[in-house]
C-alpha positions, 0 to 999 in steps of 0.5 A, a space after each residue: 872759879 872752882 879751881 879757885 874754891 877748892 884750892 882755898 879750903 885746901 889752903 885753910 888747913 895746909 897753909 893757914 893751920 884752919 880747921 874748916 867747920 861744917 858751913 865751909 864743907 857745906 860751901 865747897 860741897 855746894 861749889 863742887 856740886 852746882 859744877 858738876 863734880 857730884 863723885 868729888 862732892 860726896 868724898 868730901 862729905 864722907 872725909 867730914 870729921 864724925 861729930 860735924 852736922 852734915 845737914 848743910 853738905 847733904 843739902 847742897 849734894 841732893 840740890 846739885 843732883 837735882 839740877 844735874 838728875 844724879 839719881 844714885 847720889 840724889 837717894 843717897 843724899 836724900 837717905 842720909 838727910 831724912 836720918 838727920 830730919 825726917 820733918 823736913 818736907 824740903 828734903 823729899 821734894 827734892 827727891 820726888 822732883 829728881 824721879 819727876 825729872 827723869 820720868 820715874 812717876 812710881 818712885 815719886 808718888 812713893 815719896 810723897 806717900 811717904 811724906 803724908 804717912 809722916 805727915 809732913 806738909 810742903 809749904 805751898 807757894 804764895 807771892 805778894 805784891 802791893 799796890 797802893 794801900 792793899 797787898 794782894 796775895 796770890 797762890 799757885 793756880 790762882 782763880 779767886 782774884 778779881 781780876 783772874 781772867 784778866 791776868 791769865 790773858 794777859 799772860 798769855 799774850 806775853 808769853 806769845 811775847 817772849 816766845 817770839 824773842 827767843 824763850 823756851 819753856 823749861 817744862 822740867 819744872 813742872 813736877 807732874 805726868 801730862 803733856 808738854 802743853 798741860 805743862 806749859 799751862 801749869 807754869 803759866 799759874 805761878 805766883 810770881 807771875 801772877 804776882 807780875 801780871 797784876 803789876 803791870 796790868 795796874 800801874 803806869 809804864 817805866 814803874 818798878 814792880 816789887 813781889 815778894 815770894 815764900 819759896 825760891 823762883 824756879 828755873 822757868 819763872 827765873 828765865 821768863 822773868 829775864 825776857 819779861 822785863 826787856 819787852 815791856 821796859 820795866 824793873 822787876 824785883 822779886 824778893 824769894 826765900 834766897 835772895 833779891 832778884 833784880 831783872 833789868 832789860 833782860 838779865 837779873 843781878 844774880 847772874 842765874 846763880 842762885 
């Protein structure tokens, strides 16, 4: 509906006699952007009045480079938002993950050389769930559960599962230089699925899991967990830093919009 967003916040001034603030710029910065209008998204942000916070618009631009691997937009946006928050760690991983994405290995390691010599730290990622009267915590990679090379097995009989139902590894969302199956492995280690290993290893068939996470579900997880909740018959939650997502027989209730 983007012909829609951009002819409302035309409207707001034209017909309406609104001044749009910085949030709505933000907005159909974020509309354009995820659309795939990346050149009429940065116009946008450039014909922002002077004392507007460009923080939310930059944000929305370097993200929807990200997705659609702008380079040239992504250091521009990127640029703009490290004058405005240089200690904002978000900012140059998302920058390091547009090189990343298309291969410029150099570039990346250069930001985040960049972000250490700032000293500034990128919160690692964690999930939670809870069963019974405990939580248990797990991280990226995790091996100190005691039921780590249970959940590990587990997984990758599931994920031998879905494969067979059609999913694809979106390996795009590994962030590092190896090979497809090292890749693979990696996201094989995330926190939510860890997080979901450990629910349906310890509770009854047809229960809801529930998990909480710190960052936002990347692209991989997102889809895998789609698949997931169809073969084994269940309800997932997972609660990230945006929104709740509820996976149901093989769609979630964001739309994959999120």
């Amino acid at each position: 509906m983007v012909d829609e967003g951009r002819k409302l916040f035309q409207e707001m001034k034209e017909e309406h006699a609104l001044e749009p603030n910085a949030d709505h710029y933000a907005c159909i910065v974020d509309l354009l952007g995820r659309a795939g209008n990346l050149e009429e998204a940065y116009q946008i942000i450039n014909s922002m009045p002077l004392e507007y916070d460009k923080v939310g618009a930059w944000s929305s631009l370097l993200g929807a480079c990200r997705i659609h691997q702008n380079i040239q937009l992504g250091e521009i946006s990127a640029k703009n938002l490290l004058e405005l928050e240089p200690n904002v760690a978000s900012h140059y991983v998302l920058l390091s993950n547009i090189y990343s994405s298309s291969g410029l290995w150099e570039k990346a390691t250069e930001v985040r050389r960049n972000m250490k010599e700032m000293r500034v730290r990128k919160e690692p990622g964690c999930s939670w769930i809870e069963l019974g009267d405990a939580v248990h915590k797990f991280s990226a990679g995790d091996v100190l559960h005691p039921q780590s090379k249970q959940l590990y097995c587990f997984l990758d009989n599931l994920f031998a599962r879905i494969k067979k139902e059609g999913y694809v590894p979106d390996t795009s969302s590994v962030l590092h230089n190896v090979d497809e199956d090292e890749k693979e492995n990696l996201l094989c280690g995330h926190s939510e699925r860890l997080a979901m290993a450990f629910g349906l290893l310890n509770t009854p068939p047809g229960t809801t899991i529930r998990i909480a996470k710190n960052l936002r579900v990347c692209n991989d997880c997102h889809t895998a967990t789609k698949f997931i909740s169809k073969i084994v018959d269940r309800e997932i939650i997972v609660r990230d830093v945006r929104r709740f997502h509820h996976f149901r027989d093989g769609t979630c209730s964001c739309g994959d919009y999120w």
